[in-house]
VORO-625845 format. One record per residue: residue in one letter; x, y, z of N, C-alpha, C in turn. Coordinates in nm, 2 decimals, m for minus. Each point is the difference from the previous one (the first is absolute). Layout:
% residues N
atom gupa:A; n.x:X; n.y:Y; n.z:Z; ca.x:X; ca.y:Y; ca.z:Z; c.x:X; c.y:Y; c.z:Z
...
This chain:
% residues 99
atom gupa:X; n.x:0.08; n.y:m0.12; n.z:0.00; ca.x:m0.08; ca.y:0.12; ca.z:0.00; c.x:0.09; c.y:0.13; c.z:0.00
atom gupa:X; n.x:0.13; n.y:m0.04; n.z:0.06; ca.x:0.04; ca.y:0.11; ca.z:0.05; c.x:0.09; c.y:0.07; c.z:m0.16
atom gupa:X; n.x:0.02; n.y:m0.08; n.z:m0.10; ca.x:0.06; ca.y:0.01; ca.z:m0.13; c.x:m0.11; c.y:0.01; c.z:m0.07
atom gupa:X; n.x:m0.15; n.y:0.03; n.z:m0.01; ca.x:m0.04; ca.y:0.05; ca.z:m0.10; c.x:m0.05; c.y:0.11; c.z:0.03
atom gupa:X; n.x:m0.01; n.y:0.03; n.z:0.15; ca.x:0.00; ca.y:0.15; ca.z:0.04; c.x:0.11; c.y:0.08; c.z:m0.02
atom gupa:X; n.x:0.17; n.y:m0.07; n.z:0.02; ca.x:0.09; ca.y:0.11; ca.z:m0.10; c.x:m0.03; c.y:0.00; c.z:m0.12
atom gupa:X; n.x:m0.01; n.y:m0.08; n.z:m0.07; ca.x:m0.03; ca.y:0.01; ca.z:m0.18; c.x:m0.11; c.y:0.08; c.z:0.01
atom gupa:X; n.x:m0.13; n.y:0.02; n.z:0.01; ca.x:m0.12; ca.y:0.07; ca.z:m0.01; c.x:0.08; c.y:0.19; c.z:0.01
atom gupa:X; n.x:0.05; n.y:m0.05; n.z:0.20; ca.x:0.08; ca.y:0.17; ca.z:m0.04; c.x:0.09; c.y:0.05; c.z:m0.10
atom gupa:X; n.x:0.10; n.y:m0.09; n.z:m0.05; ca.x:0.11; ca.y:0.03; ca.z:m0.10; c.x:m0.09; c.y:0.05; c.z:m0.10
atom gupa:X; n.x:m0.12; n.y:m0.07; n.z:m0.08; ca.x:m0.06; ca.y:0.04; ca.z:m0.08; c.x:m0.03; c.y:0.11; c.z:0.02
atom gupa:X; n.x:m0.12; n.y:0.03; n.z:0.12; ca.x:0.00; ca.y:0.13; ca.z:0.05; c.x:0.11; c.y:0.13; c.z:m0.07
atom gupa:X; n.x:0.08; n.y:m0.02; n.z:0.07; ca.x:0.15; ca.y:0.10; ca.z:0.00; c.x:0.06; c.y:0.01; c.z:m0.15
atom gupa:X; n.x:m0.05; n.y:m0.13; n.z:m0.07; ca.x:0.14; ca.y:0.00; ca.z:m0.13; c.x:m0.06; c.y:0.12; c.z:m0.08
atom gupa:X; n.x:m0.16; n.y:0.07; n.z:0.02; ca.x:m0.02; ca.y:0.09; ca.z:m0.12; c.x:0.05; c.y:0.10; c.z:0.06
atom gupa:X; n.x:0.03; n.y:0.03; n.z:0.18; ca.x:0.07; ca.y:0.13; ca.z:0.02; c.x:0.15; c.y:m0.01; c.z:0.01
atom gupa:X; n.x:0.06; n.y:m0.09; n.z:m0.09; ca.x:0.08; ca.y:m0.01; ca.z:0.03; c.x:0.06; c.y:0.00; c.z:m0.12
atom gupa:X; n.x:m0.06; n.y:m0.03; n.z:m0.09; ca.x:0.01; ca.y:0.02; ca.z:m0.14; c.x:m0.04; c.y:0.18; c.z:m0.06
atom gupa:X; n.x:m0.09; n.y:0.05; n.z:0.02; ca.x:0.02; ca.y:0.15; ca.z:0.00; c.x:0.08; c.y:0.07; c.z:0.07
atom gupa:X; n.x:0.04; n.y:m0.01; n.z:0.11; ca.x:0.13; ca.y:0.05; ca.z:0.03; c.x:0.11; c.y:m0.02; c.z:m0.04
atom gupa:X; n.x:0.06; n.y:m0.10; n.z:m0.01; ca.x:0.08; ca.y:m0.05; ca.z:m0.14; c.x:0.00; c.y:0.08; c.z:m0.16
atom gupa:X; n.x:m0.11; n.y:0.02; n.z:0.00; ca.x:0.00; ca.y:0.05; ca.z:m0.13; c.x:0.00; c.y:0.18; c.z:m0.02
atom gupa:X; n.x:m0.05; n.y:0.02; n.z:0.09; ca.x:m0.01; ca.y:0.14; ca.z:0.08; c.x:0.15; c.y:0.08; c.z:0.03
atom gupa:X; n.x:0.03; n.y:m0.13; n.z:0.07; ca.x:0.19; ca.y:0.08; ca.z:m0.02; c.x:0.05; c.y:m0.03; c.z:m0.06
atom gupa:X; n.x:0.01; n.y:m0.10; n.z:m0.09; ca.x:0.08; ca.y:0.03; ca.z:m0.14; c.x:0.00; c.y:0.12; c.z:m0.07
atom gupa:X; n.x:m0.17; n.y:0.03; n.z:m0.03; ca.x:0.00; ca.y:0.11; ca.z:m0.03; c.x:0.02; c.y:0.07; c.z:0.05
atom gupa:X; n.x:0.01; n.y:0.04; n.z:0.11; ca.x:0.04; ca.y:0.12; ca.z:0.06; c.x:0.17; c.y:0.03; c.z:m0.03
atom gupa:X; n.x:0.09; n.y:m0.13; n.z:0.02; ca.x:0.13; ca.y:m0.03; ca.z:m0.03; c.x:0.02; c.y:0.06; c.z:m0.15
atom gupa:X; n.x:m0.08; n.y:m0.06; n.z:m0.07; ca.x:0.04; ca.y:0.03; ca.z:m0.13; c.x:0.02; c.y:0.15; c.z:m0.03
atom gupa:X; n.x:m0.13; n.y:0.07; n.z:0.01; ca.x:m0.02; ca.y:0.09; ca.z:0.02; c.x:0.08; c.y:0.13; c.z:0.06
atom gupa:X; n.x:0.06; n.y:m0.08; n.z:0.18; ca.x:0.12; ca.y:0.13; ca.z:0.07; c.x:0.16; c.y:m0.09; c.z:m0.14
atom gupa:X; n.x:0.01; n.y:m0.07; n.z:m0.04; ca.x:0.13; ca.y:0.00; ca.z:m0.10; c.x:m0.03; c.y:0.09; c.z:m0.12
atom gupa:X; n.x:m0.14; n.y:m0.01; n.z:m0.06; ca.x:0.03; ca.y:0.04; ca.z:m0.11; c.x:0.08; c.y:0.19; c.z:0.03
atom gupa:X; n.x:m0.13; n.y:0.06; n.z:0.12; ca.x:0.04; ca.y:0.13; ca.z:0.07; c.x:0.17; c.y:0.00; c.z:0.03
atom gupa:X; n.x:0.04; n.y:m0.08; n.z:0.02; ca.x:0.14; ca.y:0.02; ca.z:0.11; c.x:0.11; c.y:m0.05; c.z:m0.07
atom gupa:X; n.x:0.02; n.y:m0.07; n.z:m0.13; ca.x:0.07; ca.y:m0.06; ca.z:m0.07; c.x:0.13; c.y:0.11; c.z:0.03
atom gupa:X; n.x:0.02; n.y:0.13; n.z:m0.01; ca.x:0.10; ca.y:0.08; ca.z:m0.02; c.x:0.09; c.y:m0.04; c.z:0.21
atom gupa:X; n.x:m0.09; n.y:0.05; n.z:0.03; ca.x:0.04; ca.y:m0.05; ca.z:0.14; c.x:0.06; c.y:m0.12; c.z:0.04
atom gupa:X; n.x:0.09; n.y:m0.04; n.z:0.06; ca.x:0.09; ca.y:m0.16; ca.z:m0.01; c.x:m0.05; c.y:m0.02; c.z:0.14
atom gupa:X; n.x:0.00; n.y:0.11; n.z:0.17; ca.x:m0.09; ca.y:m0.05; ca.z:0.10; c.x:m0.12; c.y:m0.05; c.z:m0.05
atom gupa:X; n.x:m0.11; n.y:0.01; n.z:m0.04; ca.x:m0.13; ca.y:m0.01; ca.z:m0.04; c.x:0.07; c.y:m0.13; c.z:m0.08
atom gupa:X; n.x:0.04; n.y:0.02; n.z:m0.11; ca.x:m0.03; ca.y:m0.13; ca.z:m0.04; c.x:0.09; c.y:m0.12; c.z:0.07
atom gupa:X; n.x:0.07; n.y:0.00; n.z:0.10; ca.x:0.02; ca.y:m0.08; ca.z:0.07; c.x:m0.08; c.y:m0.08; c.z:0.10
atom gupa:X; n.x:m0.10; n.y:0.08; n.z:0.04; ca.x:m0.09; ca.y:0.02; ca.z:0.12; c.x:m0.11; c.y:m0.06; c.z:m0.09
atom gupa:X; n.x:m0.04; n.y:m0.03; n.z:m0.11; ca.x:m0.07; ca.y:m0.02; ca.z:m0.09; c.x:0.01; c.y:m0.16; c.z:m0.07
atom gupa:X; n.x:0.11; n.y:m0.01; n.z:0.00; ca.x:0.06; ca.y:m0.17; ca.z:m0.05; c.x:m0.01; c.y:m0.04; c.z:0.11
atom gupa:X; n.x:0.05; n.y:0.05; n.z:0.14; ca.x:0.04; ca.y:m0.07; ca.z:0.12; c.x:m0.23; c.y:m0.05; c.z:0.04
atom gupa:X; n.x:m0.12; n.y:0.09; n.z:0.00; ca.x:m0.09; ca.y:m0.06; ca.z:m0.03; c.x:m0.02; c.y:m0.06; c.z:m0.09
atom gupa:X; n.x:0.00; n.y:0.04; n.z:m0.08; ca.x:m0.01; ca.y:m0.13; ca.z:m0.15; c.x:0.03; c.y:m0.14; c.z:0.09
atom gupa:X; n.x:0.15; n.y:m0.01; n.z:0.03; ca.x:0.03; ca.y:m0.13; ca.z:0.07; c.x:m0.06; c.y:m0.06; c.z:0.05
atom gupa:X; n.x:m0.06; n.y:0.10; n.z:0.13; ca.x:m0.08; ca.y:m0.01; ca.z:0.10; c.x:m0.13; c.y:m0.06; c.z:m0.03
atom gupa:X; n.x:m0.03; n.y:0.03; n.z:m0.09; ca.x:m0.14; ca.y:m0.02; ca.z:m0.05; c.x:m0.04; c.y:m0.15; c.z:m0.10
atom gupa:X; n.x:0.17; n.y:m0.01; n.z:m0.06; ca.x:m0.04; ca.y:m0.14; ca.z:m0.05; c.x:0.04; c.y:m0.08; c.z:0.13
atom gupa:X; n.x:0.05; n.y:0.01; n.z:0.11; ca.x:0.04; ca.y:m0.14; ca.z:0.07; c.x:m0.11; c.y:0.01; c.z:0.07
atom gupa:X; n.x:m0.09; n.y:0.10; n.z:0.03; ca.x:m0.14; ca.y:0.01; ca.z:0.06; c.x:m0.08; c.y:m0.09; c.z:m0.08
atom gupa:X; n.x:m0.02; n.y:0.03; n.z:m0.13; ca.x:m0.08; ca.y:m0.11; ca.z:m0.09; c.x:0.04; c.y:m0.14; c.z:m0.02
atom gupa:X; n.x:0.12; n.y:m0.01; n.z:m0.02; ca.x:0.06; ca.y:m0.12; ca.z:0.03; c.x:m0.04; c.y:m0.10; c.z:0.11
atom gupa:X; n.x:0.02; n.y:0.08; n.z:0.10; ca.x:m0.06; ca.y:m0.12; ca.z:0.17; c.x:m0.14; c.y:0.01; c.z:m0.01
atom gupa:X; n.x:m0.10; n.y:0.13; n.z:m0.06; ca.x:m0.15; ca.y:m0.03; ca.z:0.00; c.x:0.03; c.y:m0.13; c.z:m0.10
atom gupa:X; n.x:0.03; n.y:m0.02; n.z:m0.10; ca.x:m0.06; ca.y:m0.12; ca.z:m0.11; c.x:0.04; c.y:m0.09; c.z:0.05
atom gupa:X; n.x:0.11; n.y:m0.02; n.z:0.10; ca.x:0.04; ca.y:m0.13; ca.z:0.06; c.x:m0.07; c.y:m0.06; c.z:0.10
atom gupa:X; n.x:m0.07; n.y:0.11; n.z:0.05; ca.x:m0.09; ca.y:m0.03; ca.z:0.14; c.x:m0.11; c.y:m0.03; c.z:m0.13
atom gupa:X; n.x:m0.07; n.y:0.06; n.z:m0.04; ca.x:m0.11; ca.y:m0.05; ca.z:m0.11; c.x:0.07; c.y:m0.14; c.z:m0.06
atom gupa:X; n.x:0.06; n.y:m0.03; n.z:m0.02; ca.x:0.04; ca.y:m0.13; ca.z:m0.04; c.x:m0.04; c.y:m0.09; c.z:0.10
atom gupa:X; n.x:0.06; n.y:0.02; n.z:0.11; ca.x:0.04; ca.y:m0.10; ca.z:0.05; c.x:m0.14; c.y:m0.04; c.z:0.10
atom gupa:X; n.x:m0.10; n.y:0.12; n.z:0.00; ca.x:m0.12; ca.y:m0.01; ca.z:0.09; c.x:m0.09; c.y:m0.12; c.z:m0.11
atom gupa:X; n.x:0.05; n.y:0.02; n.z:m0.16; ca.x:m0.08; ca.y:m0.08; ca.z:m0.09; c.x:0.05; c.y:m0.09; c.z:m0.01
atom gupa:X; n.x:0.09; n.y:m0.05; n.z:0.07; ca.x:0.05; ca.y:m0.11; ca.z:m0.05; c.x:m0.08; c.y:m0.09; c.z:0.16
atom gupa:X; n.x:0.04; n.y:0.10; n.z:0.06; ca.x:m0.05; ca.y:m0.10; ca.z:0.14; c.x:m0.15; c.y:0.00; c.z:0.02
atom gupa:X; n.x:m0.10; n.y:0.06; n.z:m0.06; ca.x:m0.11; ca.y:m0.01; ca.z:0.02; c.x:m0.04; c.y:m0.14; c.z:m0.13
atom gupa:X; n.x:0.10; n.y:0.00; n.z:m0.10; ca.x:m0.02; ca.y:m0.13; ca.z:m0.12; c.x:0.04; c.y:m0.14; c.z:0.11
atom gupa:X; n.x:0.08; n.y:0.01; n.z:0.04; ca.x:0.04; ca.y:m0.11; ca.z:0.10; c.x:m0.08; c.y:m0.01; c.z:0.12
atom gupa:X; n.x:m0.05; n.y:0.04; n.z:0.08; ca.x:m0.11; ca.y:0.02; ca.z:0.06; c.x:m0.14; c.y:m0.04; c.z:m0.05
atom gupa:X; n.x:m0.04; n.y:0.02; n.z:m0.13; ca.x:m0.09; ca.y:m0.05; ca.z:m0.09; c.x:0.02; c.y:m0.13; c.z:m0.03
atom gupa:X; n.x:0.09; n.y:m0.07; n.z:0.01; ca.x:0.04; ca.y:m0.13; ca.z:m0.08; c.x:0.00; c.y:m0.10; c.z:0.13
atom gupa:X; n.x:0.04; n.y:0.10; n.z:0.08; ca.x:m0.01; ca.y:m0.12; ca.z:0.16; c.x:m0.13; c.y:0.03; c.z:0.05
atom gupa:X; n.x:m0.07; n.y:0.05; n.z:m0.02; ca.x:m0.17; ca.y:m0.03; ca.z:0.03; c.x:m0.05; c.y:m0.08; c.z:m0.11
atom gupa:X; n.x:0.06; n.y:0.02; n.z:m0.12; ca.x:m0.11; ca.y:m0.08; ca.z:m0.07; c.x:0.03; c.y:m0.19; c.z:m0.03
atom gupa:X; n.x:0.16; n.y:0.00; n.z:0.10; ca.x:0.02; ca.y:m0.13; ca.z:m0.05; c.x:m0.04; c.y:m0.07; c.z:0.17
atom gupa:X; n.x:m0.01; n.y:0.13; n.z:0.11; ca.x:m0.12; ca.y:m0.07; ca.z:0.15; c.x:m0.10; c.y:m0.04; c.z:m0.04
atom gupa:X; n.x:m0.09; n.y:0.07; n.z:m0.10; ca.x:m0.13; ca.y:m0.04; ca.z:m0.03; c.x:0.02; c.y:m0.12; c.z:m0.06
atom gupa:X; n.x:0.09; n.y:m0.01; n.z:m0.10; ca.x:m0.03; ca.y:m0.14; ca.z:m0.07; c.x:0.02; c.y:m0.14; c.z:0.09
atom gupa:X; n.x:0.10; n.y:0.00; n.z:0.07; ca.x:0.04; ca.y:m0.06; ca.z:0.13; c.x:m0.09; c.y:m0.07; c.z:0.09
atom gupa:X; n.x:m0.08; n.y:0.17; n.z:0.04; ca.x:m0.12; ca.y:0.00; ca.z:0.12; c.x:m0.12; c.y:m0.10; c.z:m0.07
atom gupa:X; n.x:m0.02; n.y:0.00; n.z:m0.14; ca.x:m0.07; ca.y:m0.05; ca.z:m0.10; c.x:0.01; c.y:m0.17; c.z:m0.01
atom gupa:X; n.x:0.13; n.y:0.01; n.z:0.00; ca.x:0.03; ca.y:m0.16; ca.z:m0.02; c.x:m0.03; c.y:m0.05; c.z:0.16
atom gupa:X; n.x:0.06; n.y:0.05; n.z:0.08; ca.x:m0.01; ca.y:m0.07; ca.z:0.16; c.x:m0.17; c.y:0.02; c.z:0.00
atom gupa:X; n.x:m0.11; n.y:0.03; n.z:m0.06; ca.x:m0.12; ca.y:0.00; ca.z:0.04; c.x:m0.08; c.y:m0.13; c.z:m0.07
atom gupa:X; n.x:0.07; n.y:0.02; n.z:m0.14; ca.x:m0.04; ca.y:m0.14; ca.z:m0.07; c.x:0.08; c.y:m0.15; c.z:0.06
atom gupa:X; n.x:0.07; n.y:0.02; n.z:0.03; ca.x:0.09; ca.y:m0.09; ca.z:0.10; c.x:m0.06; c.y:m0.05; c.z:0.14
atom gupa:X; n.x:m0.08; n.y:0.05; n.z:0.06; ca.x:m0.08; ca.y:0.03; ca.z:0.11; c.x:m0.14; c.y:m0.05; c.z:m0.07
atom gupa:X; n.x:m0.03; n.y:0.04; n.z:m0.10; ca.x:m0.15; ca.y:m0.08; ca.z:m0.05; c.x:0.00; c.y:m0.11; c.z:m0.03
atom gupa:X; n.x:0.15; n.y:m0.06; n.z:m0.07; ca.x:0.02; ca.y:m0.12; ca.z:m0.08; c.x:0.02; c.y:m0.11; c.z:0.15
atom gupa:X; n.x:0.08; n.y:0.08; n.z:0.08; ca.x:m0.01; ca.y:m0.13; ca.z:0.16; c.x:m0.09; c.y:m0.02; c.z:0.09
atom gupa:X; n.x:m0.13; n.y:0.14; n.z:m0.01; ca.x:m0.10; ca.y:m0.01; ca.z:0.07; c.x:m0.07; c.y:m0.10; c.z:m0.12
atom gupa:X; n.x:m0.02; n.y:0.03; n.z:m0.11; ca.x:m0.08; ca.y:m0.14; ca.z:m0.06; c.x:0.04; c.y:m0.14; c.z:m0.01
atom gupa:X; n.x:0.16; n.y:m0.03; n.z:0.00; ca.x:0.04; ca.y:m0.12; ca.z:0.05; c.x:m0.03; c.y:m0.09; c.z:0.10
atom gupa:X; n.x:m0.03; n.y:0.12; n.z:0.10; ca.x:m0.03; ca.y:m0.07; ca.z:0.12; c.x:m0.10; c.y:m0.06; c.z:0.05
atom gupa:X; n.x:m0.14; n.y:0.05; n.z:m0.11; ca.x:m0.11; ca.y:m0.04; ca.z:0.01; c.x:m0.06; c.y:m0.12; c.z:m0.05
């Protein structure tokens, strides 16, 4: 329960977190095109840039890895059910034997 209430919220978050991302690019893009002459500014400008892809970087990895674990999570419930399924036909087949 407790992993599809983080996934639910990641979902939640990935669209604010996705406009902000895109928000400061542009904004980035935008203070370089202004500052290109200036070498502080455009330092301070690449040094976000950076910032901003290792920021997107660890979002898509946590997005990975929340989908990866909620697919594995899905595959071990659905192979309990089959399981829980057989042990009940298993249980009908010895309760009729024994009759």
């Amino acid at each position: 329960m407790y992993t599809q209430d983080f996934h639910k919220q990641l979902i939640e978050r990935r669209k604010s977190v996705d406009k902000l991302l895109r928000n400061t690019s542009a904004a980035a893009a935008a203070a370089a095109e202004m500052d290109e002459k200036d070498e502080t500014s455009s330092s301070s400008t690449s040094e976000s840039k950076q910032k901003m892809c290792t920021l997107q970087q660890k979002w898509n990895m946590l997005w990975r890895l929340s989908l990866d674990m909620k697919k594995k999570l899905q595959d071990s419930f659905a192979t309990l059910l089959q399981v829980d399924t057989l042990l009940q036909v298993d249980t009908l087949l010895q309760v009729d034997t024994l009759r």
